[in-house]
N, C-alpha and C positions, 0 to 999 in steps of 0.2 A: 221587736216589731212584728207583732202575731198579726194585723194587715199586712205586708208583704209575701206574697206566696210565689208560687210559679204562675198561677194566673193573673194576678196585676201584674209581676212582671213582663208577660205575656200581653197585658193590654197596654202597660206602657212602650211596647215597641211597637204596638197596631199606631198608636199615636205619632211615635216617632217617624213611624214610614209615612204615614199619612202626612204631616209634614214636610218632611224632604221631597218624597216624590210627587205630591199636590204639589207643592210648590215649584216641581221640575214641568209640571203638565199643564200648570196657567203663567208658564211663562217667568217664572223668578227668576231675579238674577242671583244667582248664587255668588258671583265670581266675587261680587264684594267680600265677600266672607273667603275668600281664597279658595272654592270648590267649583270646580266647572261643573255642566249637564250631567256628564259623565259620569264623571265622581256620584254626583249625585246617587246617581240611579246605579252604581255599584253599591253606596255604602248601603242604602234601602231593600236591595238585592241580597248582602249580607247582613242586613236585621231580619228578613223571609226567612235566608236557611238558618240563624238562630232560633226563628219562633221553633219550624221543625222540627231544630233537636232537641228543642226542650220538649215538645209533644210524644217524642218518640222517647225521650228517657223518663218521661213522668208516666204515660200509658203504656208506654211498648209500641211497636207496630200495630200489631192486630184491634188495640184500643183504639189507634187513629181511623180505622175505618169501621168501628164497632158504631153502631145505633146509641145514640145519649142515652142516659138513666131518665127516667120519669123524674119533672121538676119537682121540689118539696114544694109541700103548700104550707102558706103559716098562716 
């Protein structure tokens, strides 16, 4: 799967929280699904500090606050 990297990874958890937590902030009910508010915005909470470690073991530290590379142009 040469598409799968750390950054879709990384964009499929933006989605995932985007989901959970959108859905905690206009008011979803989660409880059907068996997860209260809470829950909610823990497990969203814990896809955050996943995005970050995966940023800090693919750049390092010093990379997460480095300036981006200049975009390629094609």
């Amino acid at each position: 799967m040469k598409w799968f990297n750390s950054n879709s990874f990384h964009n499929f958890l933006n989605v995932l929280i985007t989901i959970i937590c959108g859905g905690a902030l206009v008011g979803f009910d989660w409880t059907m699904f068996g997860v209260t508010d809470r829950t909610a915005l823990q497990i969203s909470g814990s896809l955050a500090l996943l995005k970050l470690v995966i940023n800090a073991v693919r750049d390092g530290p010093t990379g997460m606050v480095a300036p981006p590379p200049p975009a390629e142009e094609k």
